[in-house]
RODO-2510 file (C-alpha; in nm, 4 decimals, decimal comma):
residues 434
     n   res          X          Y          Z
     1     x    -9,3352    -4,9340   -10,8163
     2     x    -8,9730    -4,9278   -10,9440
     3     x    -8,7165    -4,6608   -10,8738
     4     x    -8,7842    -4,3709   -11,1355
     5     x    -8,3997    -4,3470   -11,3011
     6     x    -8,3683    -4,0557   -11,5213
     7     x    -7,9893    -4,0337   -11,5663
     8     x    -7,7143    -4,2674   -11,5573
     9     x    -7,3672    -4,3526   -11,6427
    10     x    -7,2519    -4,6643   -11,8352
    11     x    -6,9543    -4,8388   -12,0078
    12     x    -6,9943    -5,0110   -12,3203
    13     x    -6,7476    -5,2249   -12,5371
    14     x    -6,7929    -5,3784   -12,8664
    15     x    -6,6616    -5,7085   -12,9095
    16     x    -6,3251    -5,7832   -13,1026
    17     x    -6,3126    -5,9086   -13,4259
    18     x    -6,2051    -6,2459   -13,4643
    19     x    -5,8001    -6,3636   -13,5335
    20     x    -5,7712    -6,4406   -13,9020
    21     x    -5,5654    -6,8102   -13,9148
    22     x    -5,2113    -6,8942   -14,0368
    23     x    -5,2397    -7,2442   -14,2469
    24     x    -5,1567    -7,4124   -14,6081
    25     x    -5,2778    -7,6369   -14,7557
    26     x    -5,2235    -8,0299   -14,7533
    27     x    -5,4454    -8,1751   -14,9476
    28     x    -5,2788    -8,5203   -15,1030
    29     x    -5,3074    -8,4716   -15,4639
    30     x    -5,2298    -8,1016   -15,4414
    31     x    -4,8777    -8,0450   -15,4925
    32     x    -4,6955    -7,7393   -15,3053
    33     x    -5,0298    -7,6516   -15,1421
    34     x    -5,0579    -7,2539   -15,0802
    35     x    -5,2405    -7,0683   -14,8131
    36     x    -5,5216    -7,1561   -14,6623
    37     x    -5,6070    -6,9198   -14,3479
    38     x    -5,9630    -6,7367   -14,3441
    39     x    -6,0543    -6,4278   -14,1862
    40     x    -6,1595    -6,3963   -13,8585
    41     x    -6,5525    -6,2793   -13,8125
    42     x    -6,6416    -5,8976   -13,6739
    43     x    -6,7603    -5,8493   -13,3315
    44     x    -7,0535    -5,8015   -13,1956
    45     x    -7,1625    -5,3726   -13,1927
    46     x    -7,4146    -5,2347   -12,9068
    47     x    -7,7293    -5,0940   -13,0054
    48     x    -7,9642    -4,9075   -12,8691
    49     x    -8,3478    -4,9558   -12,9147
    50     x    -8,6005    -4,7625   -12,8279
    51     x    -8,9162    -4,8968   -12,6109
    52     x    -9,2153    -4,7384   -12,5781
    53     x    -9,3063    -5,0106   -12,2738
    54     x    -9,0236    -4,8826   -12,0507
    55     x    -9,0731    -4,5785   -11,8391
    56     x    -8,6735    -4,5084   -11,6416
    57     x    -8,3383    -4,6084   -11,6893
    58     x    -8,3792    -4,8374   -11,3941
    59     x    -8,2386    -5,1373   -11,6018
    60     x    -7,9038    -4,9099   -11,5975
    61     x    -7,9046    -4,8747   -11,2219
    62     x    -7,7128    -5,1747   -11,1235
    63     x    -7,5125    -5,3361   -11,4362
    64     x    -7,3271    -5,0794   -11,5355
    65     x    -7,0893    -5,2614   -11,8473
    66     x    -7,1941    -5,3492   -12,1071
    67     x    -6,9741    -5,6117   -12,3696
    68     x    -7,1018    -5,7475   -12,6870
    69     x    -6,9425    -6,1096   -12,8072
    70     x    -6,6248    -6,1153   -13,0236
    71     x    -6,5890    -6,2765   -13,3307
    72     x    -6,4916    -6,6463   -13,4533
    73     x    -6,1443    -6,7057   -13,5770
    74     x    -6,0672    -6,7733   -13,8715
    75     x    -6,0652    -7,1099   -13,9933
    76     x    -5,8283    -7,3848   -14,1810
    77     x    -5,8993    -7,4587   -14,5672
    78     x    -6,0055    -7,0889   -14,6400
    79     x    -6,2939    -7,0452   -14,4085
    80     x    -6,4355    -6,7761   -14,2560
    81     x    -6,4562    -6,6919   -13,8361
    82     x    -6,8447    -6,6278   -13,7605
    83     x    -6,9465    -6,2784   -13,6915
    84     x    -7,0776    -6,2348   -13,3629
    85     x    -7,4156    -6,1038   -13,2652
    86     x    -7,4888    -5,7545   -13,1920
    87     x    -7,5971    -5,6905   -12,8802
    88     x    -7,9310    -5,5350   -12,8504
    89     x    -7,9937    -5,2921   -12,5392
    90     x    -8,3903    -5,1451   -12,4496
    91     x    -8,4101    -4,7815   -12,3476
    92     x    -8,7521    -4,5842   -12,2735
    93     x    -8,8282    -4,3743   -12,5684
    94     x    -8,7588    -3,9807   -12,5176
    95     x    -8,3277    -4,1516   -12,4220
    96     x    -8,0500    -3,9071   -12,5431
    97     x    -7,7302    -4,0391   -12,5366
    98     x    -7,3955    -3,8614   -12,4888
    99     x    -7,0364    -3,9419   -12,4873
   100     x    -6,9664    -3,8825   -12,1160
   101     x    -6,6238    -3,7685   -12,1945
   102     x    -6,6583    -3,5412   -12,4568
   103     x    -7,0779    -3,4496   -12,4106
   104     x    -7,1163    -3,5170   -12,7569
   105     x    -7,4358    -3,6031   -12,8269
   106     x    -7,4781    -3,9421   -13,0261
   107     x    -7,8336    -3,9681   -13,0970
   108     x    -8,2227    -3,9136   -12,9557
   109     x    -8,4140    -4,2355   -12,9336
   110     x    -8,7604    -4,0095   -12,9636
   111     x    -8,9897    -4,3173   -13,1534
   112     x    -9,0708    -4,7000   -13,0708
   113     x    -8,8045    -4,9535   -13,2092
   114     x    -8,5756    -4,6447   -13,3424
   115     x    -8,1892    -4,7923   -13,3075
   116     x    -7,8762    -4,6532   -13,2588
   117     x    -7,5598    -4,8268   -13,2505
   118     x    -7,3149    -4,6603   -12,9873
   119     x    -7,0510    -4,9182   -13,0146
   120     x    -6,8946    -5,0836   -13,3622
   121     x    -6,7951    -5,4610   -13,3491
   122     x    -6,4303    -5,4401   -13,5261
   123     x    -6,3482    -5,6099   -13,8309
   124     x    -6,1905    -5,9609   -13,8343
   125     x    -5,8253    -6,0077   -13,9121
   126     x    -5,7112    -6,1358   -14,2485
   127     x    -5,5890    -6,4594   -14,2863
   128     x    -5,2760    -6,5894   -14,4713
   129     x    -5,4641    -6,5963   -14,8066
   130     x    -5,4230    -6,2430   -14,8235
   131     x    -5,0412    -6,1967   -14,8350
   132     x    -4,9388    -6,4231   -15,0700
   133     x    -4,7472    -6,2470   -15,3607
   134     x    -4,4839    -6,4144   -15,5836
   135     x    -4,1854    -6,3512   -15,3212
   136     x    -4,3402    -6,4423   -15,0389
   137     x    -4,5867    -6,7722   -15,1985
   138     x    -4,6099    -6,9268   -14,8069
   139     x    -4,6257    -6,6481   -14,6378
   140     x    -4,6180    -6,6691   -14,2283
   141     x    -4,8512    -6,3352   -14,1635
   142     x    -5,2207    -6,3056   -13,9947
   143     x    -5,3884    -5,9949   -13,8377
   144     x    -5,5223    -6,0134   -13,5355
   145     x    -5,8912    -5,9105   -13,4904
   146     x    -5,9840    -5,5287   -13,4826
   147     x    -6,0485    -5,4192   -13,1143
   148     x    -6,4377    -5,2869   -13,0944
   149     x    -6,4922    -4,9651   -12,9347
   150     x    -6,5184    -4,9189   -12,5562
   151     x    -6,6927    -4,5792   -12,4500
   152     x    -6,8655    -4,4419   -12,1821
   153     x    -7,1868    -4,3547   -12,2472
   154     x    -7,4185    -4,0781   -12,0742
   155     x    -7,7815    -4,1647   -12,0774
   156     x    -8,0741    -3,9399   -11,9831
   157     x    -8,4460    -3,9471   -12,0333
   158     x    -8,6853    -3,7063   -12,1227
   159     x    -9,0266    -3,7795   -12,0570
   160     x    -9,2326    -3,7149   -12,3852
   161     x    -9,5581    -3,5865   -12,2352
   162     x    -9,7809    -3,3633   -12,4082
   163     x    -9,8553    -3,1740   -12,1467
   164     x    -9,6077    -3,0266   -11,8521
   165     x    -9,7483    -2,9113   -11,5025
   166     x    -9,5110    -2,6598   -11,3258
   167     x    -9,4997    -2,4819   -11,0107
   168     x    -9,3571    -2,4609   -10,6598
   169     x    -9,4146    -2,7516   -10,4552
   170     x    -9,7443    -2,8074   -10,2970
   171     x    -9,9599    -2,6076   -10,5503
   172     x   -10,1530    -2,8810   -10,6431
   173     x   -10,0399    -3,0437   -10,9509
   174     x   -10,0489    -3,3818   -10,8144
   175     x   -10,4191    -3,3442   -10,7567
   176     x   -10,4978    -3,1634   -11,0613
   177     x   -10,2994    -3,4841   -11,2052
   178     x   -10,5343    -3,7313   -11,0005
   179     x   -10,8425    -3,5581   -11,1133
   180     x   -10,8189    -3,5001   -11,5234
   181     x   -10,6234    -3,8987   -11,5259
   182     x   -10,6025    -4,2069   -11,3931
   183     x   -10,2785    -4,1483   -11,2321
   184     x   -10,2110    -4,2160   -10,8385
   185     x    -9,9698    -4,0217   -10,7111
   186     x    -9,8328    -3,9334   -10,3962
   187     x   -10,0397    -3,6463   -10,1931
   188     x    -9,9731    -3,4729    -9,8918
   189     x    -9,9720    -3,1414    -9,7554
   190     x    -9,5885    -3,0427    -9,7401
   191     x    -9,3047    -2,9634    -9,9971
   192     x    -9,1508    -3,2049   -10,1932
   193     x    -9,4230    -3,4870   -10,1692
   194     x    -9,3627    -3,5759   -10,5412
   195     x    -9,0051    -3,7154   -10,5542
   196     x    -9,0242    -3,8657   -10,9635
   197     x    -9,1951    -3,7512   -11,2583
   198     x    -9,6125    -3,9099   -11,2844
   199     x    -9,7543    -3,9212   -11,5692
   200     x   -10,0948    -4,0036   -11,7221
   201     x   -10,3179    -3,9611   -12,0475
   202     x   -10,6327    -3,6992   -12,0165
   203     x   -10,9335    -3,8431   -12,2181
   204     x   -11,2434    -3,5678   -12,2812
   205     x   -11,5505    -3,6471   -12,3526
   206     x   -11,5401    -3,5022   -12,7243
   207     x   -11,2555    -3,7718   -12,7913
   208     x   -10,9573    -3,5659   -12,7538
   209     x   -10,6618    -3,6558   -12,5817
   210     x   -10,3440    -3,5554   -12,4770
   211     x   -10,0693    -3,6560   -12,2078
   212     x    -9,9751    -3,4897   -11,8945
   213     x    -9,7047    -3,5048   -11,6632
   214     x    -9,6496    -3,3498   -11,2895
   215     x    -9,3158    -3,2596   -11,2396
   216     x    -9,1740    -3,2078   -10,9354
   217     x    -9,1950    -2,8657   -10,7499
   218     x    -8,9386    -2,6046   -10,8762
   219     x    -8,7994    -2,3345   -10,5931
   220     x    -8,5921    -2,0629   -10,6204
   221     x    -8,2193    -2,1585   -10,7931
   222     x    -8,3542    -2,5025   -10,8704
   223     x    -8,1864    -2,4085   -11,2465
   224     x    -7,8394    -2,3850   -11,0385
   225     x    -7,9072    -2,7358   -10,8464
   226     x    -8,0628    -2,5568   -10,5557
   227     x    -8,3866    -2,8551   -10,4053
   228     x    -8,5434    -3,1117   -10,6223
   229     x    -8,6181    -2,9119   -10,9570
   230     x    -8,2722    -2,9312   -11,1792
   231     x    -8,3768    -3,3426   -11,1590
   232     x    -8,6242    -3,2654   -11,3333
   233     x    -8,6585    -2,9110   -11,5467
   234     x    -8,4906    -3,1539   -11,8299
   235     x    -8,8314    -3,3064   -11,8670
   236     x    -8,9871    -2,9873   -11,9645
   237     x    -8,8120    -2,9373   -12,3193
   238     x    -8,9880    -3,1725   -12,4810
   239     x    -9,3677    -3,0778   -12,3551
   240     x    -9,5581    -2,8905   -12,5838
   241     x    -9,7798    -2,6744   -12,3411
   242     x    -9,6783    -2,6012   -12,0254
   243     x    -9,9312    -2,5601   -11,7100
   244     x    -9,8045    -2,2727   -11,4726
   245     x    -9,9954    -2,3134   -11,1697
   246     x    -9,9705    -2,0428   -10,8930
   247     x   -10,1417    -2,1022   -10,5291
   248     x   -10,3822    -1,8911   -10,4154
   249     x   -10,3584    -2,0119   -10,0860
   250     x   -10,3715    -1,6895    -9,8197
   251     x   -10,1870    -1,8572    -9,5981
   252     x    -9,8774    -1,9642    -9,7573
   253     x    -9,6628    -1,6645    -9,6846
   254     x    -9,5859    -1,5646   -10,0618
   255     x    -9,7062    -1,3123   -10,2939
   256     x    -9,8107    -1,4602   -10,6065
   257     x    -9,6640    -1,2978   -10,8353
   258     x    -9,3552    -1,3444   -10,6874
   259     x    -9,3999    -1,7890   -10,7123
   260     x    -9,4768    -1,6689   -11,1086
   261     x    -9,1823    -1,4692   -11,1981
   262     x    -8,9571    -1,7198   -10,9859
   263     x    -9,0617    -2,0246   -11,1884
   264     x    -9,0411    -1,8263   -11,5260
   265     x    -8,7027    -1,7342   -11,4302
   266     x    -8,5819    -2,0629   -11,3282
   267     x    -8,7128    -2,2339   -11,6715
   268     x    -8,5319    -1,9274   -11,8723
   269     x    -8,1879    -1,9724   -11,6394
   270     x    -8,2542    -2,3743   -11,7474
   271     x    -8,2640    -2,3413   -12,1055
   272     x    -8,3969    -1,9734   -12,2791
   273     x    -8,6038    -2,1604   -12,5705
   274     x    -8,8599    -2,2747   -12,2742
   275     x    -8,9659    -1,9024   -12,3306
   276     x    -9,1101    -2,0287   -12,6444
   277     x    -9,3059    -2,2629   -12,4996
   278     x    -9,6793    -2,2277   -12,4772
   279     x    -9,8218    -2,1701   -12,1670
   280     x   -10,1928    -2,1596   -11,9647
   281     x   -10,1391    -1,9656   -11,6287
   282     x   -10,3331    -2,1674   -11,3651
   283     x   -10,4619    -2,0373   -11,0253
   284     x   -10,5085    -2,3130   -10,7984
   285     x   -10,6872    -2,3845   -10,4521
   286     x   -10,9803    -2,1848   -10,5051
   287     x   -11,1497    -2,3195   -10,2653
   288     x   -10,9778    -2,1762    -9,9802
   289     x   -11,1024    -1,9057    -9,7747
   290     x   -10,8986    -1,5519    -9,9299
   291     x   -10,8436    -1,6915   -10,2195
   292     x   -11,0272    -1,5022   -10,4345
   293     x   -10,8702    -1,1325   -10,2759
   294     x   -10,5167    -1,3001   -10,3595
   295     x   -10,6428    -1,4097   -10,6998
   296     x   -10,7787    -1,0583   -10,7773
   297     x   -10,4492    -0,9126   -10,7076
   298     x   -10,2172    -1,1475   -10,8927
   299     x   -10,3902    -1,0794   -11,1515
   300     x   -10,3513    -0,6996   -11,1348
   301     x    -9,9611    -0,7639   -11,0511
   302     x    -9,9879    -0,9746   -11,4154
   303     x   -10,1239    -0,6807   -11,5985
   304     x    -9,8675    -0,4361   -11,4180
   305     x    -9,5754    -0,6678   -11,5259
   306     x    -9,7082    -0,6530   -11,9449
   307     x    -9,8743    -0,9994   -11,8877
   308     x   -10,1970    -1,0054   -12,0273
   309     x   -10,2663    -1,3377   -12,1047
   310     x   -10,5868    -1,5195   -11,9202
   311     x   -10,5771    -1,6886   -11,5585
   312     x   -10,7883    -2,0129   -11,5019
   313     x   -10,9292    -2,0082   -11,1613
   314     x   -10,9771    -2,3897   -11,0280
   315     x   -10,9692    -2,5377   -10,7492
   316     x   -10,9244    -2,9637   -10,8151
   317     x   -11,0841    -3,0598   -10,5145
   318     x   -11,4074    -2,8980   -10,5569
   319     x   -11,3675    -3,0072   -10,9670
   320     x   -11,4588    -2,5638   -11,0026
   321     x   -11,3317    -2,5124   -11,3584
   322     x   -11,0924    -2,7923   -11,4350
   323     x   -11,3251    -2,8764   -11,7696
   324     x   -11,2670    -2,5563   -11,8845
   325     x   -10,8785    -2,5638   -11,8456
   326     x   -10,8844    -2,9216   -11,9776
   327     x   -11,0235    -2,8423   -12,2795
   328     x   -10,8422    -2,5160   -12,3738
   329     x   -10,5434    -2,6846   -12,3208
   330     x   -10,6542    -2,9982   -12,5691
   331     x   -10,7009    -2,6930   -12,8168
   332     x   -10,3763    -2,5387   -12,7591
   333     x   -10,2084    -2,8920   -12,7829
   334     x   -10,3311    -2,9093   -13,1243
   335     x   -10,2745    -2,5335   -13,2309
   336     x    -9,8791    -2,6294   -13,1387
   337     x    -9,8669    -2,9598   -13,2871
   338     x   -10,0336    -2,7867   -13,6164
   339     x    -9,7569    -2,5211   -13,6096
   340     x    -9,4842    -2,8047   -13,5811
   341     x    -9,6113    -2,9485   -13,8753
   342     x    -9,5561    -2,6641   -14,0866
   343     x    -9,2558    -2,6437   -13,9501
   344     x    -9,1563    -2,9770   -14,1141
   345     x    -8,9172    -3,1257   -13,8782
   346     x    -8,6280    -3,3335   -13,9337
   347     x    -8,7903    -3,6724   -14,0401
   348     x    -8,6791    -3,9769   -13,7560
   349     x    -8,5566    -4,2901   -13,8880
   350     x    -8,6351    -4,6502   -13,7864
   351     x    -8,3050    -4,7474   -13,8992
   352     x    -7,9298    -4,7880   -13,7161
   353     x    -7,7719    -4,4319   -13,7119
   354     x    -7,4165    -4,5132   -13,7383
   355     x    -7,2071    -4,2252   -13,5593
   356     x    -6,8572    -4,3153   -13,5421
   357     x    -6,5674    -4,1064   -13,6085
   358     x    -6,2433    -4,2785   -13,7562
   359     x    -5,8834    -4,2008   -13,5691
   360     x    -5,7305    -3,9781   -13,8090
   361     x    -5,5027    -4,2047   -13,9784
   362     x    -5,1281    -4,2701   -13,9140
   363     x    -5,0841    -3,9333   -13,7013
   364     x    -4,8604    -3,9987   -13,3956
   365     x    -4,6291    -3,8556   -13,1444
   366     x    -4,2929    -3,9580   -13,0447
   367     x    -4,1889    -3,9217   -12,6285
   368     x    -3,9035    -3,9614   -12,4529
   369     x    -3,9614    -4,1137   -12,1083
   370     x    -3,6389    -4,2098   -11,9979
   371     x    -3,3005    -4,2089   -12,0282
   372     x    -3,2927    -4,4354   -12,2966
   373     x    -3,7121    -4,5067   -12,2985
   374     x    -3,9588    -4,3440   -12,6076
   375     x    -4,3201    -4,4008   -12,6181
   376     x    -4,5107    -4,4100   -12,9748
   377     x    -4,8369    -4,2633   -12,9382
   378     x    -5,1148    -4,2362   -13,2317
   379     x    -5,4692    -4,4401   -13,1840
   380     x    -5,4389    -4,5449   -13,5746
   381     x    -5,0845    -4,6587   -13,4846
   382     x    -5,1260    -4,8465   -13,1619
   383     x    -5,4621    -5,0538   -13,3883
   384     x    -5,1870    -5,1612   -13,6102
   385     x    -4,9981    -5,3036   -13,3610
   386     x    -5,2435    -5,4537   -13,2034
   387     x    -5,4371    -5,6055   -13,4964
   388     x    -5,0301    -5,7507   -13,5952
   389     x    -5,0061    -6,1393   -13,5228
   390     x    -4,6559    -6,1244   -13,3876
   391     x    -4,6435    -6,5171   -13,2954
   392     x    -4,4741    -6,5347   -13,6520
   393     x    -4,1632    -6,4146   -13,8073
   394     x    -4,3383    -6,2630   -14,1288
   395     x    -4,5674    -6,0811   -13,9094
   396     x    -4,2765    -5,8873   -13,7235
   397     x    -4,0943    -5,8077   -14,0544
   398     x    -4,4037    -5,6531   -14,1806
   399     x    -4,5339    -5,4641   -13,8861
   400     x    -4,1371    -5,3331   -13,8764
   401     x    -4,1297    -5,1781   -14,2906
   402     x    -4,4872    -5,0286   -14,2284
   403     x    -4,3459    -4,8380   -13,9197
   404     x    -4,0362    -4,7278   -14,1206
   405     x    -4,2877    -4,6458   -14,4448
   406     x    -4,5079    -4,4240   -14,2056
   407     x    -4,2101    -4,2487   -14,0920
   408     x    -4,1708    -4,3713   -13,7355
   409     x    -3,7980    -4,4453   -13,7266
   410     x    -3,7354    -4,1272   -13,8681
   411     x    -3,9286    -3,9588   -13,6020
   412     x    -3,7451    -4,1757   -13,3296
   413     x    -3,4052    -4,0652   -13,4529
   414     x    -3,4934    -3,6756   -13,4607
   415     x    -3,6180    -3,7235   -13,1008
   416     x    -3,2345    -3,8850   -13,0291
   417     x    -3,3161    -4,2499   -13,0496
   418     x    -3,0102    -4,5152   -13,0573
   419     x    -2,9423    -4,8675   -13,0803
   420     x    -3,0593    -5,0455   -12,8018
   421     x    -3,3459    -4,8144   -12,6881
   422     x    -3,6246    -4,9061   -12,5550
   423     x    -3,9743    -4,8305   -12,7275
   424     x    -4,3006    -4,8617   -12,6694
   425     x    -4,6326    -4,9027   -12,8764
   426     x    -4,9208    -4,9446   -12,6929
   427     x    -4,8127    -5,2998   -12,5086
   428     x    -4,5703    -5,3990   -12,7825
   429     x    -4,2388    -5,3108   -12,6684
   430     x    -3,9481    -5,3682   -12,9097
   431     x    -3,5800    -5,2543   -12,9037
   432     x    -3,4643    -4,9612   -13,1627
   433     x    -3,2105    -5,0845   -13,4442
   434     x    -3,0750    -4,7899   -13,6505
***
């Protein structure tokens, strides 16, 4: 059984957009041939698509970068570099992904074969066709292909069950889970047996269904990273009806009211919309001995506390009133997902969601380093330079009257620039002329 991987950390970069091409013409019978340098093709973007066949993030675990192919350069006689392909990446369905620097979140992969693209191929340079004007009629000048985006990404799944079973460890959710499905987990008879998320589908006989997950035993400050819950309380925002199952074992030491209130209050400390959530209060291990004296006063500490809402008494070993509870909650899965229908959600789209926020264009900053050292900073400014072919003459006189136009030497100057300085652009380093 693979490693259950429900977060992870990843780098991805686009690919570069391909050099557009200095060259003229020579054709024999054309005289004073012009031109002739095609763009360069656009790189390769990620994208992300949704799989409803993967369960974890385990593909994530071990290749951690991620680079898409750059694109062709241009070609002689006009022609155009070929665009690279994108490069397709699967996540499990229920994948949110964030910007790991700035936790912005880029998009929620919640149906099969939904895509989002997370990193944009850049453009391909211009060729030499594009700068001819009646000055300049051969004119020495290419860009360079856009650079595509590098980011680090933060990925983390949230299992989309109908169905969420909560509780402190060893209150029987795994079994309860091996009864009502198909689903094999791990049992034993001490904390923290269930280290990853099970899930499995509930069929009744009336042909209902829903899905149901066990999620691993919540303790006391598990909302504040305190045992195994935190890992996994994420997984409960997406549920629809949650299963609160209290023990009603004599011998475990605890009051049970006490495992109640803790577990509500470790959900609310999570996220405080989980108090919206729908929920079945479960007594478990009814078969034990005392259990019935226990259950009789949990639910008089219930009442005391404002809660009157019913308690299902099972026990999943003897099979005592797990029908019951499996059909109620069938009914109550339906009464929610009839309420989210009126509710009209936001519609999800099968197609790319492009997310991408331009630099804002031509800002910059001007530093002084050294003695005699400045450093240019501005992302929109530092793309120019780098997207400049500076192998030719023309290419260097026009990179150096755009800096003027934008107001660079100006700023250079003010910040007590002189002839001779040294400056810096991203890796283009050049030497200040007044």
């Amino acid at each position: 059984m693979p490693t259950f991987v429900d977060q992870t950390k990843i780098e991805v970069q686009a690919g570069k957009g391909g050099d557009g091409m200095v060259a003229f013409r020579h054709e024999k019978y054309v005289p004073n041939g012009g031109p002739a340098g095609g763009d360069g093709g656009r790189g390769g973007s990620i994208i992300f698509v949704a799989d409803s066949g993967l369960r974890t993030l385990m593909d994530f675990r071990y290749r951690r970068k991620f680079k898409a192919e750059d694109g062709e350069k241009g070609r002689i006689k006009s022609q155009y570099g070929r665009s690279a392909k994108d490069l397709y990446l699967k996540v499990p369905v229920g994948t949110t992904v964030y910007d790991f620097n700035s936790n912005e979140e880029l998009g929620d992969l919640v149906k099969d074969k939904q895509e989002l693209v997370v990193a944009h191929g850049g453009r391909g340079g211009r060729g030499n066709i594009h700068f001819a004007s009646s000055v300049n009629t051969a004119p020495e000048i290419a860009e360079n292909g856009e650079p595509g985006e590098d980011r680090v990404l933060r990925l983390e799944l949230k299992m989309l069950a109908d169905v969420g079973l909560v509780g402190f460890p060893s209150v029987g959710k795994s079994t309860l889970l091996s009864v009502v499905t198909k689903a094999k987990p791990k049992i034993a008879a001490y904390a923290f047996t269930t280290l990853t998320p099970n899930l499995g589908m509930v069929i009744l006989p009336d042909g209902r269904d829903f899905s149901i997950a066990d999620l691993p035993g919540l303790i006391e400050g598990a909302s504040k990273g305190v045992g195994l819950g935190i890992q996994f309380l994420r997984h409960i925002e997406r549920t629809k009806v949650i299963l609160h199952l209290v023990s009603m074992d004599p011998n475990n030491g605890r009051k049970a009211i006490n495992d109640y209130k803790t577990i509500k209050d470790e959900m609310l400390s999570y996220d405080t919309k989980l108090s919206k959530k729908r929920e079945l209060i479960v007594a478990t291990q009814m078969d034990l001995p005392g259990s019935e004296d226990k259950l009789a006063d949990f639910k008089k500490d219930l009442k005391s506390n404002g809660i009157n809402e019913p308690v299902y008494a099972i026990s999943s070993v003897a099979h005592k009133g797990v029908k019951k509870l499996m059909q109620d909650t069938a009914s109550l899965v339906e009464e929610v997902e009839k309420t989210q229908v009126v509710a009209k959600p936001k519609p999800v789209h099968k197609v790319k969601e492009y997310k991408y926020k331009a630099p804002k264009k031509n800002e910059f900053t001007v530093e002084k380093v050294g003695e005699h050292e400045f450093v240019v900073k501005g992302e929109s400014l530092e793309r120019l330079v780098e997207m400049t072919n500076l192998d030719h003459h023309d290419g260097v006189v026009r990179l150096a009257r755009k800096l003027m136009h934008l107001g660079v030497d100006e700023a250079l100057r003010k910040k007590g620039a002189v002839d001779g300085d040294d400056v810096a652009i991203g890796d283009f380093n050049f030497e200040f002329v007044q």
